[in-house]
C-alpha positions in Angstrom: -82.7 -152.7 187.4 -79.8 -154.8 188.2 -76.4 -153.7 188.1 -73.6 -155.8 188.2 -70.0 -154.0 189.3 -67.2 -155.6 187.8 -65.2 -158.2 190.7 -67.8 -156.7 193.2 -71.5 -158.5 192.6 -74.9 -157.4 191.4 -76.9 -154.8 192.9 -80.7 -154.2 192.4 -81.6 -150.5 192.0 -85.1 -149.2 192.3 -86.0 -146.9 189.7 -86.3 -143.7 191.2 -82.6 -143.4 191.5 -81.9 -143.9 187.5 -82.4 -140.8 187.0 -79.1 -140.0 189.4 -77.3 -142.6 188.0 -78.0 -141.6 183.8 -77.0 -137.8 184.6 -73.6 -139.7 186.4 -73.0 -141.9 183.2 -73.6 -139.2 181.2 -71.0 -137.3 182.6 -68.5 -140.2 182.4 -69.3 -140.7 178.7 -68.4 -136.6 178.4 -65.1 -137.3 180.3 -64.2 -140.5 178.3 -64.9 -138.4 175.1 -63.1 -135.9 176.4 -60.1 -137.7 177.4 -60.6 -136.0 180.2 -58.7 -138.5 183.3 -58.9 -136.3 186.4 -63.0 -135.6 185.6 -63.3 -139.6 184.4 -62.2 -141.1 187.7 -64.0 -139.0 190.0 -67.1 -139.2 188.0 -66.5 -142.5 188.0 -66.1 -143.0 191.4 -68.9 -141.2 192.1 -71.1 -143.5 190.0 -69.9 -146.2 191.8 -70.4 -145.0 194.7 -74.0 -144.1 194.2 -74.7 -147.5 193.1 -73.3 -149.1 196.2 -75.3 -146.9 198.4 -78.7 -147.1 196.6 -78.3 -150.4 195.5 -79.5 -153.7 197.8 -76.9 -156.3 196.8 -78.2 -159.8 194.9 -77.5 -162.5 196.5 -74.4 -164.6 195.0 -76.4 -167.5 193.9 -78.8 -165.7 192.1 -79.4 -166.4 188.7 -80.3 -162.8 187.9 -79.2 -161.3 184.2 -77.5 -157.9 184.7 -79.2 -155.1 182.7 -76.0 -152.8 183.1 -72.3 -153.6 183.7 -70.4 -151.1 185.3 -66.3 -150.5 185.3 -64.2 -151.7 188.4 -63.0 -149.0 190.3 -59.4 -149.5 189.0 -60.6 -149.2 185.4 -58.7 -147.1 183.1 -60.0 -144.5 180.7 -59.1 -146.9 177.8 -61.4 -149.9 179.3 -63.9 -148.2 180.2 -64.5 -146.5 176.3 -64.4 -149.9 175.5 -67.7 -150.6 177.1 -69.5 -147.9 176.3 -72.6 -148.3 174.1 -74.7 -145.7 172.6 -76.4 -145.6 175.9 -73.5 -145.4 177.9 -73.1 -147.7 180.3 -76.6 -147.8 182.1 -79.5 -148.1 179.4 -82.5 -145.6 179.5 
């Protein structure tokens, strides 16, 4: 699957780590609902984080279609309920 990080570049992650990374988007979409902004930004950070470590980045000049689009790390509660689907944010 490739992620792409808003302002940071695409990632590919293998599948065994989706899911890790569902259970973490779940828990965002539960802190967005919430209005919860202590939990959102450090489940959000963690998320993030995750995906940097388990991801192998793609390089710039690839033509590759993102299958998720994750928040910047700056991203405010507000934003980031704006780009929440049914799914969340990473489908499956």
């Amino acid at each position: 699957m490739i992620v792409r990080i808003l302002g940071e570049g695409q990632l590919d992650i293998a599948d065994e780590h989706l899911d890790e990374l569902n259970a973490l988007d779940t828990g965002l979409a539960d802190a967005v609902t919430a209005g919860d902004e202590p939990r959102f930004q450090h489940v959000l950070n963690t998320l993030l984080e995750r995906v940097r470590a388990v991801g192998t980045p793609v390089a710039d000049d690839s033509l590759s279609v993102s299958d998720a689009i994750l928040p910047a790390q700056e991203s405010s509660l507000a934003e980031v309920r704006a780009l929440l689907g049914e799914e969340g944010l990473i489908p499956g």
